[in-house]
VOPAZA-630185 format. One record per residue (C-alpha): x, y, z; residue number from 1. Coordinates in pm, 1 decimal. Layout:
! VOPAZA-630185
[[X,Y,Z],NUM]
...
! end
This chain:
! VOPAZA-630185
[[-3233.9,996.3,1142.5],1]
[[-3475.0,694.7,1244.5],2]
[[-3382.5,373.7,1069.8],3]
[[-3589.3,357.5,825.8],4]
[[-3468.8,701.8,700.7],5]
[[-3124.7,522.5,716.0],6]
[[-3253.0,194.4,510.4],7]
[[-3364.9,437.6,258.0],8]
[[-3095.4,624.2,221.8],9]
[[-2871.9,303.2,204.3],10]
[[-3157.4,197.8,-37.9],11]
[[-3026.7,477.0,-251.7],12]
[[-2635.0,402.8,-217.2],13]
[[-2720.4,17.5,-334.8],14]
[[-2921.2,178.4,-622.0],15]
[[-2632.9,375.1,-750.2],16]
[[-2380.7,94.7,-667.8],17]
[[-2611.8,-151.6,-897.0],18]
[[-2660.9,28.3,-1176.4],19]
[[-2265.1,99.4,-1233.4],20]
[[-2232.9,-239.5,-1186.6],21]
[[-2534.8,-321.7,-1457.8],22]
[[-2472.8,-31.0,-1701.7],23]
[[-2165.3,-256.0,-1841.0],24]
[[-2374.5,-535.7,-1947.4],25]
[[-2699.8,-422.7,-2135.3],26]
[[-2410.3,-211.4,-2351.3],27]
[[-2211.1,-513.1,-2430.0],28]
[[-2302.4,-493.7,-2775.9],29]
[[-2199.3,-129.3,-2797.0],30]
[[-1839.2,-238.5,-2628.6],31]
[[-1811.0,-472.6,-2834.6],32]
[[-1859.7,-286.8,-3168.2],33]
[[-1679.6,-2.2,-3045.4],34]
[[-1417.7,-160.6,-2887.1],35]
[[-1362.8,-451.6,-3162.8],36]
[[-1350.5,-715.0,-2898.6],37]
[[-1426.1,-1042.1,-2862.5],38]
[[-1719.7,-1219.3,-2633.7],39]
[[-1421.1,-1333.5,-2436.1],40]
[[-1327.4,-974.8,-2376.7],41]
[[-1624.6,-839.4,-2285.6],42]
[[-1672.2,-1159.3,-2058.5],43]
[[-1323.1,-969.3,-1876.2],44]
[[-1487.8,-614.1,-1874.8],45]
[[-1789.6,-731.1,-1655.7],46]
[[-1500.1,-948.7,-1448.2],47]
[[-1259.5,-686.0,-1359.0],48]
[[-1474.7,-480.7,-1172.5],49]
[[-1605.0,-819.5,-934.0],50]
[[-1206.1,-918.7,-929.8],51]
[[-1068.3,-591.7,-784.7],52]
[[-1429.9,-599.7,-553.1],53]
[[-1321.3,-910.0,-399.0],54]
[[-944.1,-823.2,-339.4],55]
[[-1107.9,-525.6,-124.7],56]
[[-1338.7,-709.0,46.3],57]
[[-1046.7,-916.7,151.6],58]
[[-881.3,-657.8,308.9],59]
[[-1173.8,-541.1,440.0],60]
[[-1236.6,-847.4,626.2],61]
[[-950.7,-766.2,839.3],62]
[[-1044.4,-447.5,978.3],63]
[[-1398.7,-349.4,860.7],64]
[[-1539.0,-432.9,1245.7],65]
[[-1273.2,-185.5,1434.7],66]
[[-1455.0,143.4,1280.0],67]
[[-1758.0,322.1,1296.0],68]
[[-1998.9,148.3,958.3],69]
[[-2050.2,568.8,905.7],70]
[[-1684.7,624.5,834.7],71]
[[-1602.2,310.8,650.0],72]
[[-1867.2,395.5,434.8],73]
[[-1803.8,726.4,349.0],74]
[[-1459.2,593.1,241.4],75]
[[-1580.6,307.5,31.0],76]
[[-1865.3,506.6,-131.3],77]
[[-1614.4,817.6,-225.9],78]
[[-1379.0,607.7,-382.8],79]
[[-1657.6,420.1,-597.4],80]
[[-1779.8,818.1,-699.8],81]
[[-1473.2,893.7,-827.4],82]
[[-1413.8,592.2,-1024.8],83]
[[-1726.1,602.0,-1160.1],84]
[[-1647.6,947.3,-1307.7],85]
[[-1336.0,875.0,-1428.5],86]
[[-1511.0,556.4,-1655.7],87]
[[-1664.7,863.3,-1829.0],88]
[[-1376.2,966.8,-1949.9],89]
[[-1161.8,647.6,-2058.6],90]
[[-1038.8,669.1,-2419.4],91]
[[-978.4,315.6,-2505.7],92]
[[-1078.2,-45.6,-2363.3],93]
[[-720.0,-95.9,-2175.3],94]
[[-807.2,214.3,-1922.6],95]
[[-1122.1,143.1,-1882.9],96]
[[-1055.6,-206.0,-1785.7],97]
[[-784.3,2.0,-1519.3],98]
[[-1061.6,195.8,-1435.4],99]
[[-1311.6,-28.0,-1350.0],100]
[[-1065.6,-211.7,-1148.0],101]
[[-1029.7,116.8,-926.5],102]
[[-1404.1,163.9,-898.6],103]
[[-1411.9,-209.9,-819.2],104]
[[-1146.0,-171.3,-525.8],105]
[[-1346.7,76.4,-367.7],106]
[[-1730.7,-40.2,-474.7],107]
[[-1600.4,-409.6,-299.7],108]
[[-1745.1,-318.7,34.4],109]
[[-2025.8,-85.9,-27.2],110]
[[-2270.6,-404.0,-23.5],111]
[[-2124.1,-534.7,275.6],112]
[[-2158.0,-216.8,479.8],113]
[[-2524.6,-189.9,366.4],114]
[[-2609.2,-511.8,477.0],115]
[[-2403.2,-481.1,885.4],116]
[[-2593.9,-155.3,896.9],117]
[[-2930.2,-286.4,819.3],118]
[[-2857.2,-615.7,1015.8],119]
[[-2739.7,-400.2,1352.0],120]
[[-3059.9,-185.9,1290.7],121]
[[-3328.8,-486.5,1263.6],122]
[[-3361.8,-816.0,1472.4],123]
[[-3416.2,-1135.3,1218.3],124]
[[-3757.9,-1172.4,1274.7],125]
[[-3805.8,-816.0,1082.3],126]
[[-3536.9,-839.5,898.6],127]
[[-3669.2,-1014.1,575.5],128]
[[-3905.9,-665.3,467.7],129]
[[-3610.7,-445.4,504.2],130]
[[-3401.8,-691.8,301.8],131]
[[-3691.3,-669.8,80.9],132]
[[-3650.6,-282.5,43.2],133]
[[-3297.0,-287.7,9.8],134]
[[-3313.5,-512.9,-228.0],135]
[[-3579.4,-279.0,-452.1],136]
[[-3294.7,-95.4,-499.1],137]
[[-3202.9,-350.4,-752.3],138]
[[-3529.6,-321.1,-882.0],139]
[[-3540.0,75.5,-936.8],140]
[[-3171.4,9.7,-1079.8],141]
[[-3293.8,-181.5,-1344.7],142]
[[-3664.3,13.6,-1413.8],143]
[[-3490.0,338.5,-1400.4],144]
[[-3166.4,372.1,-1347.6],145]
[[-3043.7,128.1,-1655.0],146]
[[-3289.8,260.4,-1904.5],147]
[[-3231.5,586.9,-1838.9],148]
[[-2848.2,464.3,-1857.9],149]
[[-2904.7,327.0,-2190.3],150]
[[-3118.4,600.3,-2314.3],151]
[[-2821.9,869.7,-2259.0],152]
[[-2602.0,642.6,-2444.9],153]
[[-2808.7,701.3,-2725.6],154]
[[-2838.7,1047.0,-2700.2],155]
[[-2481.8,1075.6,-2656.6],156]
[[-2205.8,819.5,-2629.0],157]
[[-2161.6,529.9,-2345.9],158]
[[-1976.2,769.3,-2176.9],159]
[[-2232.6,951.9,-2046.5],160]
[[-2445.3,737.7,-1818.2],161]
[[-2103.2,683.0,-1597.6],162]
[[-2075.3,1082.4,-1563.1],163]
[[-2435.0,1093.1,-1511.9],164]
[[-2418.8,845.5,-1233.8],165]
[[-2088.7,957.4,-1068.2],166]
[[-2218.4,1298.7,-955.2],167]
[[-2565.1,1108.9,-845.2],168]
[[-2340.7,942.1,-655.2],169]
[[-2109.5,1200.0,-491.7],170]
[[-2439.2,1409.6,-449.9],171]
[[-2556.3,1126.9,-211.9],172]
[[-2197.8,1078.4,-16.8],173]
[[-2289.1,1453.6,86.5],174]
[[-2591.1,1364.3,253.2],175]
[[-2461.3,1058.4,413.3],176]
[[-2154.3,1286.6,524.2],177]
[[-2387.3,1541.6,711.6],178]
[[-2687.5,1360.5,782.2],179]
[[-2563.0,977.7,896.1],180]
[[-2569.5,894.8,1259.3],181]
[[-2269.6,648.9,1356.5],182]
[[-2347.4,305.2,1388.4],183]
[[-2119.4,134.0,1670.7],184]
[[-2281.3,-131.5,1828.9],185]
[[-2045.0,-390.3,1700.1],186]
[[-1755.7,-185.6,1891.7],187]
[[-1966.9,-175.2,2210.8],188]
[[-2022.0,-569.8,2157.1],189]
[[-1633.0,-647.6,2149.0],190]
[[-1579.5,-408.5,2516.2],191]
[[-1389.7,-168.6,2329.6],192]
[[-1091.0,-387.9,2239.8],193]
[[-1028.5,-392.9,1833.8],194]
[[-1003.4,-767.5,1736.2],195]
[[-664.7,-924.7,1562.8],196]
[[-692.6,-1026.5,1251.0],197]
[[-625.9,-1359.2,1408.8],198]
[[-884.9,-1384.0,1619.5],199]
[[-1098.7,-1199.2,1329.8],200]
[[-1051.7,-1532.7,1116.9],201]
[[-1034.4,-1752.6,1378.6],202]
[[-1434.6,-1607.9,1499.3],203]
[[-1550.1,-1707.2,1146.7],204]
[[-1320.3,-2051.2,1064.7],205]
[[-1420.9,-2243.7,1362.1],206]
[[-1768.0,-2167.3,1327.6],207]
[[-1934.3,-2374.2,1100.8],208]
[[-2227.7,-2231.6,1026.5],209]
[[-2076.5,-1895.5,948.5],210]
[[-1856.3,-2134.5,667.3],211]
[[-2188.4,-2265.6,542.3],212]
[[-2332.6,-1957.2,490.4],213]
[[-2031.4,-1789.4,318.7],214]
[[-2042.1,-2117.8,109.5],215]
[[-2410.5,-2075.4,12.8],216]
[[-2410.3,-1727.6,-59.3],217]
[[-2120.2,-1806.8,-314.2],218]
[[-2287.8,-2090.6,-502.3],219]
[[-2591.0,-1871.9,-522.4],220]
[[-2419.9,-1524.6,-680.1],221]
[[-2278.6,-1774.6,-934.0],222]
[[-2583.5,-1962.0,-985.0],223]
[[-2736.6,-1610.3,-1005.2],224]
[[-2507.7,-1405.1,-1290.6],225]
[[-2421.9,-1738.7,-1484.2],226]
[[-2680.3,-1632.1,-1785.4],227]
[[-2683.6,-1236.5,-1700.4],228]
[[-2360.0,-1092.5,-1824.8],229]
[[-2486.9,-1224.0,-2202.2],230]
[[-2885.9,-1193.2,-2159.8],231]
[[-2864.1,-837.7,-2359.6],232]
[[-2623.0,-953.8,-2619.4],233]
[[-2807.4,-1260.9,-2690.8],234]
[[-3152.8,-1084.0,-2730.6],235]
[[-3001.8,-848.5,-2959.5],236]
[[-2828.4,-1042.3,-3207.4],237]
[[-3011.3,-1401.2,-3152.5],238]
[[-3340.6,-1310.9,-3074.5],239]
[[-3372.1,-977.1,-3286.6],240]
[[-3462.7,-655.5,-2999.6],241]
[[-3257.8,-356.4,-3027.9],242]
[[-3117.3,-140.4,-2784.0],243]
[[-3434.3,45.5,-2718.7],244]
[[-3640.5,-282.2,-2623.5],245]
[[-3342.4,-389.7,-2413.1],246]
[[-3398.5,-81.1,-2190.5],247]
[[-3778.8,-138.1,-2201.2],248]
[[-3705.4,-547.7,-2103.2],249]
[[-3511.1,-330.9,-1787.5],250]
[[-3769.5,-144.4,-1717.1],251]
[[-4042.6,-345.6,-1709.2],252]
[[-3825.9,-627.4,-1507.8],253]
[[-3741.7,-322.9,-1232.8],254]
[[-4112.2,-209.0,-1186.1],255]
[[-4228.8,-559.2,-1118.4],256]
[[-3964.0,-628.5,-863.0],257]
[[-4029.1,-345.9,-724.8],258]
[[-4348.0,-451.5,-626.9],259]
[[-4246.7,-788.9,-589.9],260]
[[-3939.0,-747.0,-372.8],261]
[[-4139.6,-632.1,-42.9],262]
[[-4384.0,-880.1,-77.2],263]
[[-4123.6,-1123.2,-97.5],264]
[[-3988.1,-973.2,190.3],265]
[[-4297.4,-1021.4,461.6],266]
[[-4340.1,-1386.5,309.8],267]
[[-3994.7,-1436.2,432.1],268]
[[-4057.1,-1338.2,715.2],269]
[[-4423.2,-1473.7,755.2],270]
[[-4366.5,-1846.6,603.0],271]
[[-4019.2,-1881.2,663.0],272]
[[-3680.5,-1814.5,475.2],273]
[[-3629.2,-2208.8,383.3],274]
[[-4048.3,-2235.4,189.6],275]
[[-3981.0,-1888.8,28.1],276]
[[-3626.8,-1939.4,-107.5],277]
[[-3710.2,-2301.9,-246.3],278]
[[-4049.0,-2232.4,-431.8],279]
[[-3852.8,-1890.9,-540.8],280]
[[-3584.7,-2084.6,-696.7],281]
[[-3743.4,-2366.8,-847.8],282]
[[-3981.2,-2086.6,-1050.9],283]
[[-3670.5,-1926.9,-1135.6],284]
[[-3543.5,-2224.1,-1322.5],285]
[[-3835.6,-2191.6,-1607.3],286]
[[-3786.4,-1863.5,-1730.9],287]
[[-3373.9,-1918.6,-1707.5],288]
[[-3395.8,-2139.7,-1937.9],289]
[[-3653.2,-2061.9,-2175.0],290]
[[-3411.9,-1742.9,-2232.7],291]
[[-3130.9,-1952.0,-2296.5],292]
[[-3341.5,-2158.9,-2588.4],293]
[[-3522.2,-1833.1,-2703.7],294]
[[-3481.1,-1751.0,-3116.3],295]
[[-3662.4,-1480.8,-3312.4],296]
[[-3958.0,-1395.1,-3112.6],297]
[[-4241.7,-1136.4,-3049.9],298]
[[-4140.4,-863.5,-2829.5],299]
[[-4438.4,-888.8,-2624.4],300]
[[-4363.1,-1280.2,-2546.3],301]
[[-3950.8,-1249.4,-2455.8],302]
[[-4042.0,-953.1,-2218.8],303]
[[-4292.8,-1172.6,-2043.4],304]
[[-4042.7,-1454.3,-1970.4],305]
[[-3731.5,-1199.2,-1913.6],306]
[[-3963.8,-1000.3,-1657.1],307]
[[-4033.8,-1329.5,-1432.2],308]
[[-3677.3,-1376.5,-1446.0],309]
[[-3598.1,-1057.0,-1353.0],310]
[[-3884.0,-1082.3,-1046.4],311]
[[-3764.5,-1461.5,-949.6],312]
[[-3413.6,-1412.8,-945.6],313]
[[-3370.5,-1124.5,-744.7],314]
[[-3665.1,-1256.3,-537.7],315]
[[-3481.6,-1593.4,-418.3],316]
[[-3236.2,-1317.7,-309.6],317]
[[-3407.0,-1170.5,-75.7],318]
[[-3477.9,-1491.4,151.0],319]
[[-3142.3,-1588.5,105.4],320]
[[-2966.1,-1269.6,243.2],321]
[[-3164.6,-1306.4,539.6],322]
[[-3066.8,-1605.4,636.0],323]
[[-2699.5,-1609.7,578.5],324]
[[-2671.8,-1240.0,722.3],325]
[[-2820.5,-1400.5,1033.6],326]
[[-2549.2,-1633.0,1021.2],327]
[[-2331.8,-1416.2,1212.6],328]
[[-2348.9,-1225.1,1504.7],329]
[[-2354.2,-867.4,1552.8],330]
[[-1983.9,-857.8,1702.4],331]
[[-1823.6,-982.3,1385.8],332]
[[-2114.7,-938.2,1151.2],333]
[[-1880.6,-639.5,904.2],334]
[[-1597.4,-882.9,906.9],335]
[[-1804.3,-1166.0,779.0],336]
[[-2016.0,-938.5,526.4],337]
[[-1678.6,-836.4,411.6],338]
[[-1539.9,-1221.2,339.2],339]
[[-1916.1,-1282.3,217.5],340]
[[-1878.1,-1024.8,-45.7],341]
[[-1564.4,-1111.8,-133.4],342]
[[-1668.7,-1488.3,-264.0],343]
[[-1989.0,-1315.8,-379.2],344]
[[-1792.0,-1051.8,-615.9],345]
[[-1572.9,-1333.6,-686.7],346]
[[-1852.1,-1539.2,-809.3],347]
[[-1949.3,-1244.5,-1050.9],348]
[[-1655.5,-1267.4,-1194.1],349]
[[-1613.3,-1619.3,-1224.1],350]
[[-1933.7,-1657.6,-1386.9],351]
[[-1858.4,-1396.3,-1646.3],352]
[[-1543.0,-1565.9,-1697.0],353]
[[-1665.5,-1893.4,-1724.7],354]
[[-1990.5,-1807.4,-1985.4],355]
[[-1717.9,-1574.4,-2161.8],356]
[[-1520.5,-1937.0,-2278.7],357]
[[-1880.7,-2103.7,-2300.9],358]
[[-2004.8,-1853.5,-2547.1],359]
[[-1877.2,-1804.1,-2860.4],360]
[[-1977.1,-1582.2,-3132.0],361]
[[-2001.3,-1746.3,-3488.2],362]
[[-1974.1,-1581.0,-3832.5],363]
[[-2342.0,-1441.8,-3828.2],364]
[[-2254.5,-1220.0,-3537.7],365]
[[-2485.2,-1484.6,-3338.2],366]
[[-2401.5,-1618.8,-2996.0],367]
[[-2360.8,-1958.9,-2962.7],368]
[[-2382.0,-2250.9,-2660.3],369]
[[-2587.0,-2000.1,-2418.7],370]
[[-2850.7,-2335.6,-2367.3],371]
[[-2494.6,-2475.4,-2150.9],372]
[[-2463.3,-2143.0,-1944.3],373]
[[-2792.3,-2205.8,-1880.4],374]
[[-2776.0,-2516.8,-1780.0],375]
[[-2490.0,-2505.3,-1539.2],376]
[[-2713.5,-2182.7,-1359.0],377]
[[-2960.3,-2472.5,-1302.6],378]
[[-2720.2,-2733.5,-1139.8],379]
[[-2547.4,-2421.6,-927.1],380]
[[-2910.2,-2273.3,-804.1],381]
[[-3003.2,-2691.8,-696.1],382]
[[-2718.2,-2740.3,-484.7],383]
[[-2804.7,-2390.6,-308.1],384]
[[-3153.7,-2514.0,-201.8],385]
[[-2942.4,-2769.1,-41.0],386]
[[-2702.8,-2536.3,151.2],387]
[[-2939.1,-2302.0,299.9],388]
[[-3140.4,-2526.1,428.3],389]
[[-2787.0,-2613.6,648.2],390]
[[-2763.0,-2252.9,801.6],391]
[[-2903.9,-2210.2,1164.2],392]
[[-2963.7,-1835.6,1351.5],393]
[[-2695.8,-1696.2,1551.4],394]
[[-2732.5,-1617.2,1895.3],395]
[[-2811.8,-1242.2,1947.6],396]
[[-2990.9,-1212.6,1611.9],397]
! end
């Protein structure tokens, strides 16, 4: 396979990996009926899943860079399948809480592994489109892989878009299994000697701008999720859509970033990450918080302001992940996309945790004190400007 048959395919990995992370959140409200649980609670369902994902990135860290990227992947991305499927088929909240932790422990490094593979494949000074294209994989999650999500669990139960999703996803660990070249040019970088985990966090400690990076890249997940994990919950019950406009808000918000995301992509790499990321953020702060404020309102007008969210935010993404995956270079890069994703998935699930106390619902079945989530995603996404400006190029990239 060429590599750009390979960033497709790991295109299609992310997409899956995306939506099973998103599916939980546009059905909060059905959890939260079904379930009988509090905003609190469902603040812990979204958090479990980023938890267990940064306990396995952890471990990862340690040996991710002494095997092939091929067979660590097929690994990670088998163990994600089968967790998905088994979500399917939990009977109450307590197991699916255990089972999201499972997919979580194996769904940790999936993201990390993408991003090594398509770092080894492409020098930075390309690198920013195919971050853009891997990163329309969060687009098509949301314009068709979420709907469609939502739109079985109307047709059937919530159940059903896990199922759905698991086989999509063991249907793709096929191909990778038969089809994948092996990617070792890390191991030819370290002579053929496997590193010790000493030296392993010893390469990333003492190197400063490998600390910045993994620093920046954590302020900017939780700057990033603070205001997601309630957005559908909120427009439902504050703001008046139902279900079926929530899945047309995610589809709509996944076709323009789809278009968006590669554009965004050869501006990175045309005008520089540092212009790009800044102007991208700064936009993002409008629509973030005219969300947060937003009552009863036309459909046609909260779409319009939850679509440039939808293209901003995962747009200041893009520029960022190139930069702080050229933080590293190519003989430790897994190790520090592993640690990377670790404080990233942690992030997730400190910002669920941390809106989940914010929020409150009151007696009207309303949620209250989103305007402070929103708020706080502001301060977070200022101080990021600030960090990656800090991060330099490694040698080698």
């Amino acid at each position: 396979m060429d590599r750009r048959s390979v960033l497709y395919v790991l295109a299609g990995i992310n997409f899956t990996h995306i939506v099973d992370s998103m599916l939980i959140m546009p059905l909060g409200d059905l959890f939260i009926e079904t379930f009988e649980i509090s905003a609190a609670q469902f603040s812990l369902l979204v958090s479990v899943y980023a938890f267990a994902a940064t306990l396995s990135a952890l471990l990862a860290f340690f040996v991710l860079d002494s095997f092939d990227r091929k067979s660590a992947l097929l690994l990670c991305y088998g163990g994600f399948s089968i967790g998905t499927i088994l979500c399917a088929f939990a009977p109450s909240y307590t197991v699916l809480i255990a089972f999201r932790i499972l997919t979580g422990l194996f769904g940790g490094v999936i993201g990390a592994l993408a991003l090594s593979i398509v770092s080894d494949l492409y020098l930075f000074k390309e690198r920013g489109k195919a971050m853009g294209i891997l990163m329309a994989a969060f687009s098509g999650a949301s314009a068709l892989g979420v709907p469609f999500g939502l739109y079985l669990a109307a047709q059937g139960s919530w159940q059903s878009p896990f199922l759905v999703l698991g086989i999509l996803a063991m249907c793709i660990w096929i191909f990778v299994a038969f089809k994948f070249p092996s990617f070792t040019k890390h191991l030819e970088s370290q002579g053929g000697s496997v590193p010790s985990m000493r030296s392993t966090i010893n390469q990333i400690t003492r190197d400063t701008n490998q600390v910045n990076a993994l620093g920046a890249g954590f302020v900017l997940v939780l700057a990033h999720f603070m205001i997601i994990p309630f957005i559908s919950p909120y427009l439902i019950k504050n703001v008046g859509l139902s279900q079926e406009d929530i899945a047309l808000q995610f589809f709509l918000g996944g076709i323009a970033t789809v278009i968006t995301s590669p554009l965004i992509g050869r501006f990175t790499d045309r005008f520089g990450v540092n212009k790009v990321f800044t102007i991208t953020m700064l936009l993002c702060f409008i629509p973030t918080m005219i969300i947060v404020y937003l009552g009863v309102s036309p459909l046609w007008y909260v779409l319009m302001f939850t679509t440039l969210f939808f293209v901003l935010a995962s747009g200041r993404m893009i520029p960022a992940n190139t930069m702080i995956t050229a933080s590293a270079g190519v003989e430790n890069r897994g190790s520090f996309m592993a640690i990377k994703s670790a404080l990233q998935q942690f992030a997730i699930g400190l910002s669920a945790i941390i809106s989940g106390q914010i929020i409150y619902i009151n007696q009207a079945g309303q949620y209250e004190n989103y305007p402070i989530v929103g708020y706080i995603a502001v301060c977070t996404g200022l101080v990021t400007i600030f960090l990656i400006r800090r991060l330099r190029v490694a040698t080698g990239n």
